[in-house]
BAGU-70172 format. One record per residue (C-alpha): z, y, x; residue in three letters. Coordinates in pm, whole numbers, padded with zeros to 5 digits, always signed. Example, Ala and Ser with C-alpha at 12.3 -4.5 7.8 and 13.67 -1.06 7.14 Angstrom:
<nodes>
+00780-00450+01230Ala/+00714-00106+01367Ser/
</nodes>
This chain:
<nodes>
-02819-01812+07876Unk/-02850-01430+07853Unk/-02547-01230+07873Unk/-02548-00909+07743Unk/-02335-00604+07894Unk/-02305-00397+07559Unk/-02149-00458+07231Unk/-02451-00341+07038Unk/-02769-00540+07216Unk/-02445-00867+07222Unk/-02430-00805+06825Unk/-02790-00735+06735Unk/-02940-01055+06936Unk/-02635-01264+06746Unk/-02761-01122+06423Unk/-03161-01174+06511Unk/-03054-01587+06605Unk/-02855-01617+06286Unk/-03095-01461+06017Unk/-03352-01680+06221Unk/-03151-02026+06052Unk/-02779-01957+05958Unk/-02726-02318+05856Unk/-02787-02390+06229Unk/-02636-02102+06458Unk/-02252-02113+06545Unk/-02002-01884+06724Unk/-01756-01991+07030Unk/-01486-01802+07095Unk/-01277-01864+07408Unk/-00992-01683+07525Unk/-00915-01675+07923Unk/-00534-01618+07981Unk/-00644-01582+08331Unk/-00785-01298+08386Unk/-00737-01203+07948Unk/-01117-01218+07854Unk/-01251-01294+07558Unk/-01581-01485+07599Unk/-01782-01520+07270Unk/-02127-01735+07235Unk/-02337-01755+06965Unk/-02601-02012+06986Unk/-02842-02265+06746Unk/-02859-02499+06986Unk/-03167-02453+07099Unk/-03098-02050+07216Unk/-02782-01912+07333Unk/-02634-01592+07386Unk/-02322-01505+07574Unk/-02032-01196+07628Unk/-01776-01196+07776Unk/-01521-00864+07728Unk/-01127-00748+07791Unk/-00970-00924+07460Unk/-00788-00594+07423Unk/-01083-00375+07389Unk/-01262-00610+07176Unk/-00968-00684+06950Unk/-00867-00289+06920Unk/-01228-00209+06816Unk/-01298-00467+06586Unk/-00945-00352+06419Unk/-01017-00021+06394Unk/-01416-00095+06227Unk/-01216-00322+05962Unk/-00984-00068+05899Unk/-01273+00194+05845Unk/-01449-00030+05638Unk/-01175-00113+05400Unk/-01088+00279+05361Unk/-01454+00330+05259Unk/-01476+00075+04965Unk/
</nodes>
């Protein structure tokens, strides 16, 4: 199971799997109160891809790309 170290190759390999059959792929998220990661895995079954991030950084990013998005339209 590869697991990325950036945000970008994490979301463009999750993006190649699910345009390659969207009925089949599926996302996992998993928060760890232990040590307060977020672990995310996106897989078909067959291929799976893995990253695992602070929840806080991945959470205040995502925010502020929503919020961007929304000011745009």
């Amino acid at each position: 199971m590869p697991h990325y170290q950036t945000w970008e190759e994490f979301s463009r390999a999750a993006e190649k799997l699910y345009l390659s059959d969207p009925m089949k792929v599926r996302v996992v998220l998993k928060y760890r109160h232990c040590d307060g990661n977020l672990c995310i895995k996106v897989t078909d079954d067959v291929v799976s891809i893995f990253r695992k991030q602070p929840a806080r950084c991945f959470w205040n990013s995502q925010i502020k790309a929503l919020s961007c998005n929304k000011h745009q339209n």
